[in-house]
N, C-alpha and C positions, 0 to 999 in steps of 0.2 A: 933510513927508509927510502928506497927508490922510491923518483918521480917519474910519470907518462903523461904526456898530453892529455889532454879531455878530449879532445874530439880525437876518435882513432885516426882519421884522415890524413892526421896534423904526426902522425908519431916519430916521423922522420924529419918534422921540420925543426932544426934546432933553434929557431925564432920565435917560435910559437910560445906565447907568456902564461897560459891557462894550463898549470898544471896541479896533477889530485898524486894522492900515494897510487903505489902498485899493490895490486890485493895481494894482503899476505894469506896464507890458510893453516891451521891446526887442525889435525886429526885428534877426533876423543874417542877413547871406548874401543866397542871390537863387537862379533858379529851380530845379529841384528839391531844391537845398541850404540852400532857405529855412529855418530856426528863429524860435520865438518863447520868448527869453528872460525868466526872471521876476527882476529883482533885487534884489526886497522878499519872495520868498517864505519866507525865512528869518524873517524878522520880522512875517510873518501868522501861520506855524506857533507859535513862539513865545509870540503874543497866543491860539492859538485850543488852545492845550497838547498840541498833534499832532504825530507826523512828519514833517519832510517827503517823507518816501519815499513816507507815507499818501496825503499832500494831491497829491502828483503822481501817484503809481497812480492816482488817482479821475480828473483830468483825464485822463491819456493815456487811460485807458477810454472816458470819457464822448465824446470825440473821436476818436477808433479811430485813434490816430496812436502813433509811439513818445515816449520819454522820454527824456533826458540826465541825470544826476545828477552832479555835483563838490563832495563835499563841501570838501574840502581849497581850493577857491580859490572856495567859496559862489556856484556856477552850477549855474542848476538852467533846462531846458529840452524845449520838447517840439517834435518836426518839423512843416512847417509854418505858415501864420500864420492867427492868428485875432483877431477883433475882441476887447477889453476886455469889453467889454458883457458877449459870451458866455462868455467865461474866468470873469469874476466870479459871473455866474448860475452854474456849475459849481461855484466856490468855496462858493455861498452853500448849491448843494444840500449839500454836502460836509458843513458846518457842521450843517443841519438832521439829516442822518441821521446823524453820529458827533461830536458835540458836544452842541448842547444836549440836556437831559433831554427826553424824552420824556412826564413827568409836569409840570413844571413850567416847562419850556423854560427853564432855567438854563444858562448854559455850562461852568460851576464842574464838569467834572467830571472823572475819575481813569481807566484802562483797568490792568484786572486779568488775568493770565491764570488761568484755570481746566483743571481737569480736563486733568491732566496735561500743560500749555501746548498744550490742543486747543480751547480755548474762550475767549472773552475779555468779561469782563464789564464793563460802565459802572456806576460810581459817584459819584451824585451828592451833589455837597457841599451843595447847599442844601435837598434833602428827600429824602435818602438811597434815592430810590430804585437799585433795582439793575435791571441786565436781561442776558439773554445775547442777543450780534447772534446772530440767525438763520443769516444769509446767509453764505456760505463762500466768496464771490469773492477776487477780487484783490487790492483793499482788506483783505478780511479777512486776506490769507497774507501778504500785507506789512506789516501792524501786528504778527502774533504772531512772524514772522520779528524785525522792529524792537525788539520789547522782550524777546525774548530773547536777544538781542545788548548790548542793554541794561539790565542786569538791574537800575544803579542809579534809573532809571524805573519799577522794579517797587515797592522799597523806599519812594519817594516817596507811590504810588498807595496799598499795604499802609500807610503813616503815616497817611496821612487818614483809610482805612478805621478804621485802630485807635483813631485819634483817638475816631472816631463812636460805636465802640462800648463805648469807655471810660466817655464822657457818657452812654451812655444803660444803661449794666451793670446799674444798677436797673430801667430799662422791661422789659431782655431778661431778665432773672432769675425777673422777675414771667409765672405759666402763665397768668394769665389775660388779660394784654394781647393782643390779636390781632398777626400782622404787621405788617398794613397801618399799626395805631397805634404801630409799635415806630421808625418812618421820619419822624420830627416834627424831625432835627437839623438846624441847620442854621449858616454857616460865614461871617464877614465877616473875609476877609483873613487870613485863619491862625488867626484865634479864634473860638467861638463867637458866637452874636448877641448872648447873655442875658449874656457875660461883658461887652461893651460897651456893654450897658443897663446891668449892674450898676456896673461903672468909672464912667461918667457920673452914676449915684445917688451914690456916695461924693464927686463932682467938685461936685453938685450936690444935696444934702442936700434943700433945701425947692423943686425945682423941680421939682412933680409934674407940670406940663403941660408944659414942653420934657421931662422924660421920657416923656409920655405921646408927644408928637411927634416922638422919637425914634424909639419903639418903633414908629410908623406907618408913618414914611422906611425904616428898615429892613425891616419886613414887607413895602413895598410893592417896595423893590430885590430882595429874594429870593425873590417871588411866593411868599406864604406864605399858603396857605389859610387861610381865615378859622376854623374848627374849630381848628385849630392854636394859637391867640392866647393863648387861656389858659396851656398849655402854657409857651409862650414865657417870659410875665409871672413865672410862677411860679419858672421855671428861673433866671429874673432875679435876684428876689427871695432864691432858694435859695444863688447865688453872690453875693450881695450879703452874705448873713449870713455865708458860710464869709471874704468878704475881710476883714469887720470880725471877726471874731473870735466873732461871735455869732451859731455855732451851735443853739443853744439858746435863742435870741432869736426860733424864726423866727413864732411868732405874735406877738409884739410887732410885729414886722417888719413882719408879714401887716395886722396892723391900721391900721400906720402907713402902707401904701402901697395900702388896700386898694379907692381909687379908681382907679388903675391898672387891679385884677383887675376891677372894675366896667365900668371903659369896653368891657374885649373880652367880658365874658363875660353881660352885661345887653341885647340885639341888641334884643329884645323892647319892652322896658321906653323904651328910647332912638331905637323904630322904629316903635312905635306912630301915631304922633302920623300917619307917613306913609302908611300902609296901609289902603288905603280901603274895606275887601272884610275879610271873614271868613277866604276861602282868602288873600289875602296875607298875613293875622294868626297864618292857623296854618301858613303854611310860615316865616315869622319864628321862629315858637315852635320848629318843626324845627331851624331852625339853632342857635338858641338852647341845644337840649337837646346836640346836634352837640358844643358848646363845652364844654358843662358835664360831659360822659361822658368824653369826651379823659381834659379838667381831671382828673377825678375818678380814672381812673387810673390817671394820674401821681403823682400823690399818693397813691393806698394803694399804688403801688411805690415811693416814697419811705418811707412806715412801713410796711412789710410785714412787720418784725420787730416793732414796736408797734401791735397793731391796736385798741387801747384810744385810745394816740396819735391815729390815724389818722382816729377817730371824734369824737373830740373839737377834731382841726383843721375836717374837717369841716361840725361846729357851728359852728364860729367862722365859716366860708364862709355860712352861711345868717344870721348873726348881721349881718353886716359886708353884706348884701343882695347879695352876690357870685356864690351857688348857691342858686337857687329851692329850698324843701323840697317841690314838686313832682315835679322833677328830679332829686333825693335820693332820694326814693321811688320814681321810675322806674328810678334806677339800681340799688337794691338790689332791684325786683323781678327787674330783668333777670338781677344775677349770682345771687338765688338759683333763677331758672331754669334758669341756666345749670350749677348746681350739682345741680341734681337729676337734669338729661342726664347731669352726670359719672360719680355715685354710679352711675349706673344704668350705665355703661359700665367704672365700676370694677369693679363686682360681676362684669363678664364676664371680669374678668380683666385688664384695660386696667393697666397700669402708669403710662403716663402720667396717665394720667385721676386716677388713685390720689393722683399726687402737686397735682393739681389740687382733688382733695375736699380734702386735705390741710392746701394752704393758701391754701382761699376759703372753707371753713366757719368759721373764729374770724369771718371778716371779714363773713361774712351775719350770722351769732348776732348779734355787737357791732352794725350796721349796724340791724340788726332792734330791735332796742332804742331804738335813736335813731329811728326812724320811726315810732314805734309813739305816741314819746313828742312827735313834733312833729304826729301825727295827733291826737293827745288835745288838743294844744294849739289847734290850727287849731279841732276842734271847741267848744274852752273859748271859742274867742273867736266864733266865728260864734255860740254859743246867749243871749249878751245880745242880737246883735243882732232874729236869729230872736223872742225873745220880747217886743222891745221893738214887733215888725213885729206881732206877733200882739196885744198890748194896742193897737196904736194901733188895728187892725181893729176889735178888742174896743170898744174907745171908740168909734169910729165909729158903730159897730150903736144905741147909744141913742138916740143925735142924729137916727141917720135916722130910726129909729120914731118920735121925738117931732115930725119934722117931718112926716114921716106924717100923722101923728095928727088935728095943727094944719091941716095941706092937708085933709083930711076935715071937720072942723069948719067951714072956712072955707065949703067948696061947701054944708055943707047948709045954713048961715044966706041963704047967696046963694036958694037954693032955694026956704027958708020965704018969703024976702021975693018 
């Protein structure tokens, strides 16, 4: 049985790991009792984690023809005959609009029903986004018929979700992560990514560049925005210390693998060299900052009960050349901007807001200290340079006057003679 990618997009990439059969077709019958039988369509549905009731609603619609269904002897049929070509282009729409993600064209994903089984959400397992289908057609009343019929289908889709939000119960606890950044999970084969970067670090102790090549292969399989990378690394690293035992190790950790957190999170530094313009330098530095804001909190939702902790990992990110103290400083103006919105919507009475002063003030106070003190420094170190620029000026001034001087003297002896 041929294979084709899932996403049509992909049918030329010979990399691409998502693959379903190629629709086969049998012709029954003959004139008006003609049908066209599928007898691989059980094992497309299968590869693309749908119904088949779903996948055949969408063709008989799309072809304004009827259906057949046999479960019990795996026949599945629609009246009439049609070419392959066009069955598959049907298939392939099928796939685009109720399969792949929407955000990342992932096909990794779950159907949930909602709101009183009136609604039916997608769930994606490689960047968790979520969305409600719109549309209330045929398709739609034959998936939420199907998995309420089904309810062990429901239990499966609820496992993955709960999986998600297990892993990330620290990003969701934390008031001050946004949505959008609460959606960074993501899933290789029933496990997370970072627990199979971490498994291959214990597999592979001193093999920082196949880990580093690892961590690429997999980012590039689950179309993992590049903002994300940090993220990734660290979550790595995080379940790397909990398998060995050494919680409590994770700055050691951090230090020992801290070329890793450098290759995703330094874009700048490592993209220079190609950016030939000013505006490609400062949309690099954009991306750059992208990385490090994620990064950064993820990490104060990881110490959000130590914010002492959290300041002093931090440090070690700006020590280890990991998090520009530029970016540091960006960030903590941002959240204590962010913090004086709050106050000021607490004061109206805001509850939630309340509990957001709550607990982003220790983490500006603490935060504030350490930028205050890497701004002291940055200036400690530019004012040798500054003075040594101002003595050489300084030196300079004599030289020119004396040669001055000597050029004057020279013209008027020309002159006397």
């Amino acid at each position: 049985m041929a294979s084709i990618s899932v996403d049509p997009n992909k049918r030329s990439d010979p990399h691409y790991r998502y693959k379903m059969p190629a629709l086969e077709i049998k012709p029954e019958g003959s004139g008006n009792g003609v049908k066209t039988v599928f007898p691989n369509i059980h094992a497309i549905c299968e590869a693309l984690n749908r119904p088949e009731v779903a996948l055949m609603t969408y063709i008989q619609t799309a072809r304004g023809t009827k259906m057949q269904i046999d479960e019990k002897n795996d026949k599945y049929l629609v009246m009439g005959t049609y070419s392959k070509e066009d069955l598959q282009s049907d298939i392939d729409k099928f796939v685009k609009t109720y399969v792949l993600c929407p955000k990342c064209s992932n096909p990794e994903t779950h159907f949930l029903l909602t709101n009183n089984d009136s609604d039916i959400r997608q769930l994606c397992g490689a960047c968790s986004e979520k969305r409600i289908f719109p549309e209330k057609g045929k398709v739609f009343t034959a998936m939420v018929k199907y998995y309420k019929e089904h309810p062990e289908k429901q239990k499966e889709a609820k496992h993955a979700a709960k999986a998600q939000e297990s892993a990330w119960a620290e990003v969701h606890s934390d008031p001050n992560v946004r949505e959008e950044d609460k959606a960074e999970l993501v899933a290789v084969e029933e496990e997370l990514v970072w627990v199979t970067v971490a498994k291959y670090m214990i597999a592979h102790p001193d093999s920082i560049r196949s880990t580093s090549d690892l961590i690429v292969r997999l980012a590039s399989e689950k179309n993992l925005e590049e903002d994300v990378m940090g993220i990734f690394v660290f979550n790595a690293l995080l379940e790397f210390a909990k398998m060995t035992n050494g919680e409590d190790k994770l700055f050691a950790i951090t230090r020992q693998y801290a070329d890793l957190l450098r290759r995703v999170t330094r874009l700048s530094s490592a993209s220079s060299a190609f950016s030939n313009t000013d505006e490609e330098f400062d949309k690099l530095e954009q991306r750059e900052y992208a990385v490090a804001k994620k990064l950064l909190r993820v990490v104060g939702a990881h110490f959000q009960t130590n914010v002492d902790t959290f300041v002093v990992y931090v440090f070690l990110l700006f020590v280890e050349g990991i998090v520009r103290d530029k970016w540091i400083g960006k960030f903590y103006k941002e959240n204590k901007e962010s913090l004086a919105k709050a106050v000021e919507e607490a004061a109206k009475g805001d509850k939630k807001k309340q509990k957001t002063v709550e607990s982003t003030k220790p983490l500006v106070e603490k935060m504030e200290v350490l930028v205050t003190w890497l701004d002291v420094a940055e200036a400690a170190e530019s004012k040798p340079a500054a003075e040594a620029e101002t003595a050489g000026e300084a030196a300079e001034e004599p030289a020119k006057d004396k040669k001055e001087k000597k050029d004057k003297k020279s013209s008027k002896k020309k002159v006397a003679l």
